[in-house]
BALOBA-1460 file (C-alpha; in Angstrom, 3 decimals):
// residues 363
<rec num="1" residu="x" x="0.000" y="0.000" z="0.000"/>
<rec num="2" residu="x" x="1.787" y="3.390" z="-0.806"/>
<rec num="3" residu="x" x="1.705" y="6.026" z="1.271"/>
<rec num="4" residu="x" x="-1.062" y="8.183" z="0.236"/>
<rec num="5" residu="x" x="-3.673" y="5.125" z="-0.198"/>
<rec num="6" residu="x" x="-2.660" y="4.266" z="3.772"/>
<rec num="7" residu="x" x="-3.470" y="7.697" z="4.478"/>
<rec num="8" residu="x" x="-6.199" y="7.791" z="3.125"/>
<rec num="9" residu="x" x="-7.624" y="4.441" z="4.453"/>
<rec num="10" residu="x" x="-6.438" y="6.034" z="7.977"/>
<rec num="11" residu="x" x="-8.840" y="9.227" z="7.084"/>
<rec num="12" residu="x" x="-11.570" y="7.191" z="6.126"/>
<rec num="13" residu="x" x="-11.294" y="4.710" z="9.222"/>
<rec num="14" residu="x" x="-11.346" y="7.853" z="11.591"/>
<rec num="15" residu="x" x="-14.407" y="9.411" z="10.106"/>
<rec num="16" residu="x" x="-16.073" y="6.034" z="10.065"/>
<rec num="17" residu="x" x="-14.754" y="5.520" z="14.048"/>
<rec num="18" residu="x" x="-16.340" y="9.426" z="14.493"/>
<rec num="19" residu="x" x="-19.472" y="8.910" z="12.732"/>
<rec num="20" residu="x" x="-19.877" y="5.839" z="15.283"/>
<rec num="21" residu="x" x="-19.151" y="7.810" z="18.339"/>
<rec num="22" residu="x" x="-21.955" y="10.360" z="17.208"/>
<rec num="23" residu="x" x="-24.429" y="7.205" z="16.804"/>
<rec num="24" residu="x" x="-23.592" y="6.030" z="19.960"/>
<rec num="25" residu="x" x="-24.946" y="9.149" z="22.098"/>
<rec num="26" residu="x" x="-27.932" y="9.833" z="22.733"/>
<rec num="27" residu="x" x="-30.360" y="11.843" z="20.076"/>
<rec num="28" residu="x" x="-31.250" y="15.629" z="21.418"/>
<rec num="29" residu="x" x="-32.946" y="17.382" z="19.680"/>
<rec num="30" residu="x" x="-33.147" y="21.419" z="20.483"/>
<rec num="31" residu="x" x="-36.190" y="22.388" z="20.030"/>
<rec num="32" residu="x" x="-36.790" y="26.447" z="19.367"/>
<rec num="33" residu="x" x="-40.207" y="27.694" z="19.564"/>
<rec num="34" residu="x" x="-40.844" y="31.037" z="17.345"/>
<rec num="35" residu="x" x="-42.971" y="33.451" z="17.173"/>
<rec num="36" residu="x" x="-42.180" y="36.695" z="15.217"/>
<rec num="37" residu="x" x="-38.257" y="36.221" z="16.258"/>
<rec num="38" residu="x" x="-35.890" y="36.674" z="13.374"/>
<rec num="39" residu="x" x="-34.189" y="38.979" z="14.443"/>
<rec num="40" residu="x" x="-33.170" y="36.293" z="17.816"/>
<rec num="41" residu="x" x="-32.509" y="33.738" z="14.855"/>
<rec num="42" residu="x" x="-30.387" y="36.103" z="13.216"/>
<rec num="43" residu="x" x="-28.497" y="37.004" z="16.467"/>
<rec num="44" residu="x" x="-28.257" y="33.597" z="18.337"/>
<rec num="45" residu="x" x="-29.245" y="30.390" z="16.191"/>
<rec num="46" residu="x" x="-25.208" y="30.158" z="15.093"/>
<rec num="47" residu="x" x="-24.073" y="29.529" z="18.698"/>
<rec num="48" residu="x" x="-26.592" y="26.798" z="18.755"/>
<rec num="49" residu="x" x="-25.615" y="25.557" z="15.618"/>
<rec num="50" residu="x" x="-21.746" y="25.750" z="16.532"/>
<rec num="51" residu="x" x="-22.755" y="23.158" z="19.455"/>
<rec num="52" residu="x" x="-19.984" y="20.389" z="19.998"/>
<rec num="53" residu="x" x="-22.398" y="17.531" z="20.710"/>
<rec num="54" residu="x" x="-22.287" y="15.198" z="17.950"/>
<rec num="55" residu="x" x="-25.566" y="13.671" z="17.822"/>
<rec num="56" residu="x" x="-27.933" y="16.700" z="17.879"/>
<rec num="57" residu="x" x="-30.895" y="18.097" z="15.650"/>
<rec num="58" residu="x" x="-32.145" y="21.326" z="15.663"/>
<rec num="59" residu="x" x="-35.714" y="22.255" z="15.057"/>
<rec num="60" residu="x" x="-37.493" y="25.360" z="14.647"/>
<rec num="61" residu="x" x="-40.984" y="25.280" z="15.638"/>
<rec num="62" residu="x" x="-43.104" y="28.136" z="14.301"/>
<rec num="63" residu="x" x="-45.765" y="29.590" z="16.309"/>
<rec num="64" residu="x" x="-47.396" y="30.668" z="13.130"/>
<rec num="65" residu="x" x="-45.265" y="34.168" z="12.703"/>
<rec num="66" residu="x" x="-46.120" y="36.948" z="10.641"/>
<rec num="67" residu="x" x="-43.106" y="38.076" z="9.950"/>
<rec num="68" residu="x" x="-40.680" y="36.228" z="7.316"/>
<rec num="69" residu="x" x="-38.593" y="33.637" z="10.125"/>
<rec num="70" residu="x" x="-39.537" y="30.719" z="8.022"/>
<rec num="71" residu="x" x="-38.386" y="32.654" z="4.564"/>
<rec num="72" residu="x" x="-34.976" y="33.815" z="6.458"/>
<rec num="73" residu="x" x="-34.534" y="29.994" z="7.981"/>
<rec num="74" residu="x" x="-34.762" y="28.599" z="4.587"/>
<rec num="75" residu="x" x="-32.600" y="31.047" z="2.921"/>
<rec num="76" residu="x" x="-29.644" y="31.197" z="5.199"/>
<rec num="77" residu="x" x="-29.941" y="27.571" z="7.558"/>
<rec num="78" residu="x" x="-31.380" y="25.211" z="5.301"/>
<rec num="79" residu="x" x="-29.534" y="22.806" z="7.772"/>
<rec num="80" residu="x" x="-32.297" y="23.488" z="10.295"/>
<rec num="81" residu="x" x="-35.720" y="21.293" z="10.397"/>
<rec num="82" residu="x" x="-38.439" y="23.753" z="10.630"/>
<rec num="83" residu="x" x="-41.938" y="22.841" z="11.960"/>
<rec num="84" residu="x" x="-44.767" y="25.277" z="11.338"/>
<rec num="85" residu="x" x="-48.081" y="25.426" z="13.630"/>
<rec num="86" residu="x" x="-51.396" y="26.368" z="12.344"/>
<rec num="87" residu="x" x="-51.851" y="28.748" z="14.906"/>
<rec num="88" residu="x" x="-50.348" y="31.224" z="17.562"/>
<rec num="89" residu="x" x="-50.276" y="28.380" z="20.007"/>
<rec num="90" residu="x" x="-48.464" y="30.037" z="23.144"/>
<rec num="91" residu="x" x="-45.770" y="28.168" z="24.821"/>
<rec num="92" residu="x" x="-47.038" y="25.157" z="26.356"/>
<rec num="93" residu="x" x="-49.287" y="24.067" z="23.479"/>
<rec num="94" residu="x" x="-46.841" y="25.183" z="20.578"/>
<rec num="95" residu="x" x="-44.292" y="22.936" z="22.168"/>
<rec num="96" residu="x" x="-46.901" y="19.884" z="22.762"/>
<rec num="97" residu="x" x="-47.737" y="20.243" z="19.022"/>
<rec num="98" residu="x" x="-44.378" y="20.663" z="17.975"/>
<rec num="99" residu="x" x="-42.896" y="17.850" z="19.998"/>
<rec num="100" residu="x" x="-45.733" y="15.391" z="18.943"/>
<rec num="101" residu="x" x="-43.638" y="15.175" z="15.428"/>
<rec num="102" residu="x" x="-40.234" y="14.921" z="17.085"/>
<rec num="103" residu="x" x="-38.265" y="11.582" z="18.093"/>
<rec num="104" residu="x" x="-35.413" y="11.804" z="20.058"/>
<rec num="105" residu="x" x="-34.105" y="10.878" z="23.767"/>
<rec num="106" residu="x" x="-33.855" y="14.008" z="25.186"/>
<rec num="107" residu="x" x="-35.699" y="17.511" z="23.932"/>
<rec num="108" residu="x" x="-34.259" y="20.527" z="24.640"/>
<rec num="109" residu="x" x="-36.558" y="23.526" z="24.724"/>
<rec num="110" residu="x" x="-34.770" y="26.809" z="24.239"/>
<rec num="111" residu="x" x="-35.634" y="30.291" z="23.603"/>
<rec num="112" residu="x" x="-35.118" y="31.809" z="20.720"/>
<rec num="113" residu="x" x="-33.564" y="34.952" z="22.863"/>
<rec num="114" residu="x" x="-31.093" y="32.284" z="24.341"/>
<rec num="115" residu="x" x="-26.655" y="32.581" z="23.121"/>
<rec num="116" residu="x" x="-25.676" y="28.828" z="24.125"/>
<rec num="117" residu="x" x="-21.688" y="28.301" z="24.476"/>
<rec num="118" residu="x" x="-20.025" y="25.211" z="22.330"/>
<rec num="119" residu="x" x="-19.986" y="22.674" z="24.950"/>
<rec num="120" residu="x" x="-23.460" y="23.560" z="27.150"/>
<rec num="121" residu="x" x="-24.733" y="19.909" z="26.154"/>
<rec num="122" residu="x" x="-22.473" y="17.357" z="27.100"/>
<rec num="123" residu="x" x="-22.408" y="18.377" z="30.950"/>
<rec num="124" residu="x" x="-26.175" y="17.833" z="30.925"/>
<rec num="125" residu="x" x="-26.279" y="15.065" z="29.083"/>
<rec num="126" residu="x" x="-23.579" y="13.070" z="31.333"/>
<rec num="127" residu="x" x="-25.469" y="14.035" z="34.274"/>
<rec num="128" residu="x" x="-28.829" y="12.853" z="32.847"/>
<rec num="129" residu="x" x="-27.041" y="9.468" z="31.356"/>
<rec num="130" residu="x" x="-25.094" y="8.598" z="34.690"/>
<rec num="131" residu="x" x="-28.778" y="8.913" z="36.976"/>
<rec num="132" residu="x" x="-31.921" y="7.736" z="35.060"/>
<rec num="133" residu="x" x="-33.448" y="9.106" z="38.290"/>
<rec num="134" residu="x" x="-33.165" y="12.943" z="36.913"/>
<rec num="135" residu="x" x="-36.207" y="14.149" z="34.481"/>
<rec num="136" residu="x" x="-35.101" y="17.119" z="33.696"/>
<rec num="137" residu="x" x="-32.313" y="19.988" z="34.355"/>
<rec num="138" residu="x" x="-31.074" y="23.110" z="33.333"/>
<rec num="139" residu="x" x="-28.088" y="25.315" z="32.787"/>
<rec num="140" residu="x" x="-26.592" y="27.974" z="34.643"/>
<rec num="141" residu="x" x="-28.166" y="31.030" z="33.068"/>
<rec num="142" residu="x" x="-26.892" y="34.283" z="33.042"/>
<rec num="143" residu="x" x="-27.944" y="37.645" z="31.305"/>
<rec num="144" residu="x" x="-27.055" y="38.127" z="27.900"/>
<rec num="145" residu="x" x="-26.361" y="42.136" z="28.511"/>
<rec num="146" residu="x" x="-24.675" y="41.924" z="31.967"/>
<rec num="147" residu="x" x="-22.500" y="38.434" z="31.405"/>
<rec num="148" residu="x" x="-21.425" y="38.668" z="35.164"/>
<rec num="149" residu="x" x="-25.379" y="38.672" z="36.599"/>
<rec num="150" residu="x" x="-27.744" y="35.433" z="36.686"/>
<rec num="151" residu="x" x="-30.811" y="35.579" z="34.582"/>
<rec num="152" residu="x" x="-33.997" y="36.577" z="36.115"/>
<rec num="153" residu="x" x="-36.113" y="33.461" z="34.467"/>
<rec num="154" residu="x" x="-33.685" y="30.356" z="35.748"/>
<rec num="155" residu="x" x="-31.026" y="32.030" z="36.978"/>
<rec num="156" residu="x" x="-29.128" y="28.971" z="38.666"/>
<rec num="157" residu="x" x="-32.025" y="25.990" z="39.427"/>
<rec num="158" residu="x" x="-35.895" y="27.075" z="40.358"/>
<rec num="159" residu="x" x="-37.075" y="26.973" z="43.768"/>
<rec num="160" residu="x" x="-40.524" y="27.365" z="45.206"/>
<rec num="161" residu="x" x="-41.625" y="28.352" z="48.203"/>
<rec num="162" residu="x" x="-44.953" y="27.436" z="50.561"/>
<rec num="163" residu="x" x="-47.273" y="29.559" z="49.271"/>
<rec num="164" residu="x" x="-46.583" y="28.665" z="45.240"/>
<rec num="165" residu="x" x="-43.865" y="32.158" z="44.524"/>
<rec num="166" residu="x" x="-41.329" y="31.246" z="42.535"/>
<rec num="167" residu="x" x="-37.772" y="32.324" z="43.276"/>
<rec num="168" residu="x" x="-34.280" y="30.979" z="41.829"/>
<rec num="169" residu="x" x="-30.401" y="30.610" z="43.082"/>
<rec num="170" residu="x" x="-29.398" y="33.810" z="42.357"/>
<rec num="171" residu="x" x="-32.945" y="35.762" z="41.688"/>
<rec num="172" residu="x" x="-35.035" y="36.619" z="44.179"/>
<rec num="173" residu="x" x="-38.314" y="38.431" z="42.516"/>
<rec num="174" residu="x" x="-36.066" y="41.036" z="40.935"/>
<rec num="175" residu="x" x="-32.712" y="41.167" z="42.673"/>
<rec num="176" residu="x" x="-30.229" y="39.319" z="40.361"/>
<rec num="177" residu="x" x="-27.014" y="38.804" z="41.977"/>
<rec num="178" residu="x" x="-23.481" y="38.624" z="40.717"/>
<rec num="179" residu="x" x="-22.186" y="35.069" z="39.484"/>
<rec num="180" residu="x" x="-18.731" y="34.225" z="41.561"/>
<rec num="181" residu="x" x="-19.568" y="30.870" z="41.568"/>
<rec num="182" residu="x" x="-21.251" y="30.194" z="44.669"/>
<rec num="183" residu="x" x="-23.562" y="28.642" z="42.901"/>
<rec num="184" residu="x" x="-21.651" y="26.261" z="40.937"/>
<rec num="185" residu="x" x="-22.314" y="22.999" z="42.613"/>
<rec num="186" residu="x" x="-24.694" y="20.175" z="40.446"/>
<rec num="187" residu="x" x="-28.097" y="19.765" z="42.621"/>
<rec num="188" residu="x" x="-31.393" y="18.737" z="42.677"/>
<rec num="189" residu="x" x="-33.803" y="22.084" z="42.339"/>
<rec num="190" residu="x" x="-37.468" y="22.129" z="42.361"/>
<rec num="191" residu="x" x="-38.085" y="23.520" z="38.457"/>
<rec num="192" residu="x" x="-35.849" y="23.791" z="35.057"/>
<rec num="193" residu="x" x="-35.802" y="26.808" z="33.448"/>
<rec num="194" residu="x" x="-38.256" y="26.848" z="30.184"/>
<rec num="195" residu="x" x="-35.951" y="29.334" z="28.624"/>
<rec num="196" residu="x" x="-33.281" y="26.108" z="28.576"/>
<rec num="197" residu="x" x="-35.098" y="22.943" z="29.856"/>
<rec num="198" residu="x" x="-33.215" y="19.504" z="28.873"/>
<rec num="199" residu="x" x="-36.114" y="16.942" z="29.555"/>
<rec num="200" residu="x" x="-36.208" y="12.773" z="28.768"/>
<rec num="201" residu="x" x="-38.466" y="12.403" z="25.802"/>
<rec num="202" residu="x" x="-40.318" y="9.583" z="27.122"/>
<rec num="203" residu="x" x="-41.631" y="11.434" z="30.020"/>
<rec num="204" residu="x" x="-41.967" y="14.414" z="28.305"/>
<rec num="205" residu="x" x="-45.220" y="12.340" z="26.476"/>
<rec num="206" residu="x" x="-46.151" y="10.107" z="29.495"/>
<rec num="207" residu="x" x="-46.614" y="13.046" z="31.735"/>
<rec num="208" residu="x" x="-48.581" y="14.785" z="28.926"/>
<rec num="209" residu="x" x="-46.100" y="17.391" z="28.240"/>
<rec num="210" residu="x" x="-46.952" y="21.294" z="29.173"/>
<rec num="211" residu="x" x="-50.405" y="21.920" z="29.952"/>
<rec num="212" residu="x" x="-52.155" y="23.769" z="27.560"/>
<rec num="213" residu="x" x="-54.401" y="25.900" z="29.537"/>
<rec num="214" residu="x" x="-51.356" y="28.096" z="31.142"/>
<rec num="215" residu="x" x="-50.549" y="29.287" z="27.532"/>
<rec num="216" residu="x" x="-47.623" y="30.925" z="28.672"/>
<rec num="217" residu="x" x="-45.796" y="31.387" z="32.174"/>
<rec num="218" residu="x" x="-44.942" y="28.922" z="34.754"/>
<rec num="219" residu="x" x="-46.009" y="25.953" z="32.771"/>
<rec num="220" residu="x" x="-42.953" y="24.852" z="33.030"/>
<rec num="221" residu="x" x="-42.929" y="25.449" z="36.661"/>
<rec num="222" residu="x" x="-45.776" y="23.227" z="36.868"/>
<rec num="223" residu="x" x="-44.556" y="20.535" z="34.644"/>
<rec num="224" residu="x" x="-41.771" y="20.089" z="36.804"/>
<rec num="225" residu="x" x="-43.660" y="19.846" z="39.887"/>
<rec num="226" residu="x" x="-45.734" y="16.490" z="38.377"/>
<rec num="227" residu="x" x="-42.447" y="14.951" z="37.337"/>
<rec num="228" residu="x" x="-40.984" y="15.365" z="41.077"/>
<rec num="229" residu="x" x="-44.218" y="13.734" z="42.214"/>
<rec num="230" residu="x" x="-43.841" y="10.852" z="40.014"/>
<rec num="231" residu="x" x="-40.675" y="10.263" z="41.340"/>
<rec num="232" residu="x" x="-38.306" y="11.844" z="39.249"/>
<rec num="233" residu="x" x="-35.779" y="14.670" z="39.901"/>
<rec num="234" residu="x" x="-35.254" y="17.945" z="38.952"/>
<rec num="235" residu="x" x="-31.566" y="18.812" z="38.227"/>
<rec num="236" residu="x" x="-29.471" y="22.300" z="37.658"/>
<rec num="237" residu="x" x="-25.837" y="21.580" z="36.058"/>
<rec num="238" residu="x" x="-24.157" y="24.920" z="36.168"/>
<rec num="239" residu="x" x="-20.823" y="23.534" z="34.316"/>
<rec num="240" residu="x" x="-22.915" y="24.399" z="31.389"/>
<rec num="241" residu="x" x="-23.847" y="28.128" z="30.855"/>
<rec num="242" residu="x" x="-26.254" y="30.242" z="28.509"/>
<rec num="243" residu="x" x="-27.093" y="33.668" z="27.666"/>
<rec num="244" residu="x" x="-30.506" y="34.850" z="27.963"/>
<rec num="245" residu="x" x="-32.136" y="38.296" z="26.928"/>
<rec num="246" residu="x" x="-35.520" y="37.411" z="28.776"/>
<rec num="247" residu="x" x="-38.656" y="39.249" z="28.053"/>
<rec num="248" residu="x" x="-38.567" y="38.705" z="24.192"/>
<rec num="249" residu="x" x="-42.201" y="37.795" z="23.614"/>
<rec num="250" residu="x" x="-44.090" y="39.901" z="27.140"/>
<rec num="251" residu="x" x="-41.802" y="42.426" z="28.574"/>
<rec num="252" residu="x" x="-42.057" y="42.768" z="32.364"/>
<rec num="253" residu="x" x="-45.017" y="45.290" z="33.421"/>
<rec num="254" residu="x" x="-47.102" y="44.110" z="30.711"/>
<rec num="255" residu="x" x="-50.723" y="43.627" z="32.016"/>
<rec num="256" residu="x" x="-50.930" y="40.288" z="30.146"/>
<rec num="257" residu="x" x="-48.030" y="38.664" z="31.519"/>
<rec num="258" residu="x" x="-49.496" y="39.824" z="35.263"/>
<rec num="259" residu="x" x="-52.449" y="38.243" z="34.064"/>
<rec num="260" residu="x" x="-51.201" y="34.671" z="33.435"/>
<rec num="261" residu="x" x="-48.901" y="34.645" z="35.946"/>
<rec num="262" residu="x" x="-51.503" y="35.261" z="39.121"/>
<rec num="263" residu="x" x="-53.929" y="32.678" z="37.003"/>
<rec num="264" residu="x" x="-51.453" y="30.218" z="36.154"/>
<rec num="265" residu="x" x="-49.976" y="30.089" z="39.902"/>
<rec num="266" residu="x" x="-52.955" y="29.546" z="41.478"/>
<rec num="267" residu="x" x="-54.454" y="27.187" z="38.963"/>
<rec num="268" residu="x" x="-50.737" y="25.201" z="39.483"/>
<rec num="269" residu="x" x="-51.737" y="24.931" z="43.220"/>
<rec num="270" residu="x" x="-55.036" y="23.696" z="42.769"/>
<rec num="271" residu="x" x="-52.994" y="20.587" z="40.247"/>
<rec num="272" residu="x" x="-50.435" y="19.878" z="42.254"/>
<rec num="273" residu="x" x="-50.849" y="20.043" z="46.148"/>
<rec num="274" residu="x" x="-52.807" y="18.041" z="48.337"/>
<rec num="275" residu="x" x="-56.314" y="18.703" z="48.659"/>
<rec num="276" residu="x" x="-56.405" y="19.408" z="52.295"/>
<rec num="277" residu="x" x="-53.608" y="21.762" z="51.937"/>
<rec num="278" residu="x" x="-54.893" y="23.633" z="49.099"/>
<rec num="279" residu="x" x="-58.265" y="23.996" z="51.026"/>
<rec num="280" residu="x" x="-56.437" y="26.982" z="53.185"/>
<rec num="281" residu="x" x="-53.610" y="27.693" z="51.461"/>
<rec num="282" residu="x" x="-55.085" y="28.864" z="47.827"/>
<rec num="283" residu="x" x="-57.191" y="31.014" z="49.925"/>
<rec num="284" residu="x" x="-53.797" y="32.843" z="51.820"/>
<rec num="285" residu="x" x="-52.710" y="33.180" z="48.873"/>
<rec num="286" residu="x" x="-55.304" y="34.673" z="46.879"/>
<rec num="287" residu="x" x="-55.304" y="37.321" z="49.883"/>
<rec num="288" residu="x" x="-51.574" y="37.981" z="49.765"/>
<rec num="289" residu="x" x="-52.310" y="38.624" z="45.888"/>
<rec num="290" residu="x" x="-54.936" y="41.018" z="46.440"/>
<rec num="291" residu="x" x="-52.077" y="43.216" z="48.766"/>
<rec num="292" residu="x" x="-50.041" y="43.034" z="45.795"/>
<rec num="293" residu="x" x="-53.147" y="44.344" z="43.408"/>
<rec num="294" residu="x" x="-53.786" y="47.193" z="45.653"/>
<rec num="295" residu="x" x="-49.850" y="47.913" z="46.294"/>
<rec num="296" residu="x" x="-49.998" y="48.501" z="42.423"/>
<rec num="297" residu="x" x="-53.433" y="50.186" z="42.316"/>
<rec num="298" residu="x" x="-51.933" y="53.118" z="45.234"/>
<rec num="299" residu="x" x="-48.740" y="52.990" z="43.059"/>
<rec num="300" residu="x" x="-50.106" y="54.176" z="39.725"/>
<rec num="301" residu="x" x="-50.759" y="50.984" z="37.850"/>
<rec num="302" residu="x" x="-54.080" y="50.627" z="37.457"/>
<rec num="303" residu="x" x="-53.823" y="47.900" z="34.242"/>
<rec num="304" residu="x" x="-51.998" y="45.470" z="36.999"/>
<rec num="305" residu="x" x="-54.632" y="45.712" z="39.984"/>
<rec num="306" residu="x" x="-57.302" y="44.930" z="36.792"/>
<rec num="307" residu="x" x="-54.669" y="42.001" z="35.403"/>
<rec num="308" residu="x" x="-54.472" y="40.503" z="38.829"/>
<rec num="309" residu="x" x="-58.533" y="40.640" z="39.925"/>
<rec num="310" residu="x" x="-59.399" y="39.252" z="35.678"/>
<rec num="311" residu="x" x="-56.520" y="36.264" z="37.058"/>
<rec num="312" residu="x" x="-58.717" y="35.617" z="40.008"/>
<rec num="313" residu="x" x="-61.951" y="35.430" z="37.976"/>
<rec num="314" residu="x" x="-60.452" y="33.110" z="35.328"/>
<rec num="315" residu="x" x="-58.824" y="31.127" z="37.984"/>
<rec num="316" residu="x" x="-62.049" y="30.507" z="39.904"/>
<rec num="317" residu="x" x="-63.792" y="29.619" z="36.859"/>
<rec num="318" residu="x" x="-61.225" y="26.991" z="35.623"/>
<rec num="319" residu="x" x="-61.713" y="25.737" z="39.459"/>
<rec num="320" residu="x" x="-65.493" y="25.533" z="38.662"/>
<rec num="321" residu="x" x="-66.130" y="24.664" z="35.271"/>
<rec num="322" residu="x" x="-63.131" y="23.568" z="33.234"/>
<rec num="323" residu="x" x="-61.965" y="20.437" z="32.025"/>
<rec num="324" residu="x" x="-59.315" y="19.772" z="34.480"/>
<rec num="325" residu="x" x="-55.779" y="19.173" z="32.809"/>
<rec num="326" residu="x" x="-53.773" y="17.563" z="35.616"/>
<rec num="327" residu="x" x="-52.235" y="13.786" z="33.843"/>
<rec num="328" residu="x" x="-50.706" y="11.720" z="36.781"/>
<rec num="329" residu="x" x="-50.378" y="8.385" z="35.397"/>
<rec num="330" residu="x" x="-48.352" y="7.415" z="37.931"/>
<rec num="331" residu="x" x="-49.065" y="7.768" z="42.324"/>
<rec num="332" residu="x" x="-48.106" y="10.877" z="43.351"/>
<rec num="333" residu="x" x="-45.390" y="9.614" z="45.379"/>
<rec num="334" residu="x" x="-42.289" y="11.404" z="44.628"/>
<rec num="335" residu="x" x="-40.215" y="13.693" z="47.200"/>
<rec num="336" residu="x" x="-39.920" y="17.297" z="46.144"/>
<rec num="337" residu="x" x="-36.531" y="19.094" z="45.980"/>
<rec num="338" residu="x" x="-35.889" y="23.224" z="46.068"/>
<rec num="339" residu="x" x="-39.477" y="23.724" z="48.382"/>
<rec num="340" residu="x" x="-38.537" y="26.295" z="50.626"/>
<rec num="341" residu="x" x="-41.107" y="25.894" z="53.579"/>
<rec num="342" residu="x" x="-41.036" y="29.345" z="54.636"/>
<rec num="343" residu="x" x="-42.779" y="32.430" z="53.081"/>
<rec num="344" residu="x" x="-40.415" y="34.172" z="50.590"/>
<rec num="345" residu="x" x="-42.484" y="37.391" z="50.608"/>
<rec num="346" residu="x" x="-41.942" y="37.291" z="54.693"/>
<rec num="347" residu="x" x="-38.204" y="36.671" z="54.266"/>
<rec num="348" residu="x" x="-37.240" y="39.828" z="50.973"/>
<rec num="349" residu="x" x="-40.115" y="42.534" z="52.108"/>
<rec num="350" residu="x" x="-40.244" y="42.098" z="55.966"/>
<rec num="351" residu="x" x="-36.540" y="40.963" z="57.135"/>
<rec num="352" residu="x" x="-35.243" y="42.544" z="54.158"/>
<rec num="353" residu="x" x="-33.041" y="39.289" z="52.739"/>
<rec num="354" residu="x" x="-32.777" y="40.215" z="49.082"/>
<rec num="355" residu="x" x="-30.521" y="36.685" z="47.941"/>
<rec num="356" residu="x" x="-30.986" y="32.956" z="47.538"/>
<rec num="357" residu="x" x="-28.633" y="32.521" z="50.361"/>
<rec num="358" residu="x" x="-29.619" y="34.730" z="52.773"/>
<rec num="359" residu="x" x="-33.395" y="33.406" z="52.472"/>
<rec num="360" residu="x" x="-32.085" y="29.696" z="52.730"/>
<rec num="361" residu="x" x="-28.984" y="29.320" z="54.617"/>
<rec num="362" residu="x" x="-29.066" y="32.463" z="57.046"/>
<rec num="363" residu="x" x="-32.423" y="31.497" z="58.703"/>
């Protein structure tokens, strides 16, 4: 054999040995859900395309956008699978739709506003491989303007606290604190981030994926609460770390967004907690929301107070008349991780403890 026909057997035998190491990790697939975004598929879809792991897909699912993503995705990433909905689904049902056509072991649902760095997979992924016992997990997120602050919609692992508010290591409502790595430690958490959620496939489906009704906000929140009760964790693996702008689709302030939060928190507390406990606790918190209408009302913004009281109408008649959406095909038996069993409104507005670690280690 001369010398050039050896190297090139040796090429050939090391892409054939490469293509085999891709085929022998699991399939992701990175799922981003669009809606009007081209100008976030312009800015960030390269990072995620520059992604190390070998065996990935990447899928654009269209939320039905009127402006021209699909034209722009065709035209300049023809490498990228593209799924189009009918409709203006929202978030949870625009995923469940998209996902429904979709095979792969793990998903990965990621915001279009999201930069990812080259090797934010395989951290996750070797986690979620070594313990079959983890459903889910996120990245370390940090803001995409301000590289040095955690991001205010995962930050580093969800937490929850008694009463159903929704906090994170490193944001507490809206303090964001500075990332020097105290935070940098793989643990169980109680939600994933929906801006960056890496989730098994199978129980994506069995659990009957997002539910529908939220339409946007907390879904995921909620999602992850019903796979910690059927006895699965919920995992944060800061060794992998995104970007996220935040606020792409409903800015903060924006009386919609109050509106699905208040409804989709309460309607999550009906799902998920025991019925003896939501009996007086959906009650305290309804009050403590009212506070928070009238703290707006006194402070200018009319359009939240009416957000917030339009939240408690819808909420009480989901609670009444609508087809209830909770799938538990499995006991809800599972031990929840990140529940903080104190009141996180107590801790940041009466004893003044504006960070994760204040609230939970410096009781």
């Amino acid at each position: 054999m001369t010398e050039n026909n050896y190297a090139a057997t040796h090429l050939c035998n090391q892409q054939e040995q490469a293509v085999d190491s891709a085929e022998a990790l699991p399939v992701v697939a990175i799922v981003i859900l669009n809606w009007n975004g081209k100008h976030f598929l312009e800015q960030f879809l390269p990072s995620v395309i520059a992604s190390s792991y070998q065996n990935k897909k990447i899928i654009v699912a269209d939320n039905a956008s009127t402006d021209d993503s699909i034209t722009f995705l065709q035209q300049h990433f023809p490498q990228v699978e593209i799924i189009e909905n009918n409709t203006n689904e929202g978030f949870a049902k625009g995923y469940n739709t998209a996902l429904q056509q979709v095979t792969a072991d793990y998903y990965v649902l990621l915001n279009s506003d999201v930069e990812v760095t080259p090797g934010w997979i395989e951290p996750i992924i070797e986690l979620m491989e070594n313990n079959a016992g983890i459903g889910a997990c996120q990245p370390k997120m940090l803001t995409d303007a301000a590289r040095h602050l955690f991001e205010y919609a995962g930050a580093c692992g969800g937490w929850l606290d008694n009463f159903g508010y929704p906090f994170a290591r490193g944001r507490v409502f809206d303090v964001v604190e500075e990332d020097k790595g105290q935070y940098n430690e793989a643990q169980p958490c109680f939600w994933a981030s929906g801006a960056a959620m890496f989730v098994r496939a199978d129980m994506y489906h069995v659990l009957g994926g997002l539910d529908e009704y939220f339409f946007a906000h907390q879904e995921e929140i909620d999602f992850c609460w019903r796979l910690q009760l059927a006895g699965y964790k919920v995992y944060v693996q800061p060794a992998s770390v995104v970007y996220h702008v935040g606020g792409g689709t409903l800015a903060k302030g924006n009386p919609r967004k109050d509106f699905l939060n208040f409804r989709n928190n309460l309607v999550m507390l009906a799902k998920n907690l025991p019925v003896a406990t939501a009996l007086w606790k959906i009650p305290f918190r309804m009050g403590l929301d009212v506070i928070a209408a009238y703290q707006a009302l006194f402070s200018g913004n009319g359009r939240s107070f009416l957000a917030i009281a339009k939240a408690h109408c819808y909420f009480i008649k989901w609670l009444l008349f609508s087809k209830k959406q909770s799938v538990f095909p499995i006991s809800k038996s599972g031990q929840l991780h990140g529940w903080y069993s104190g009141c996180v409104v107590w801790q940041y507005f009466v004893k003044h403890k504006k960070t994760f670690s204040e609230i939970i280690y410096n009781k």
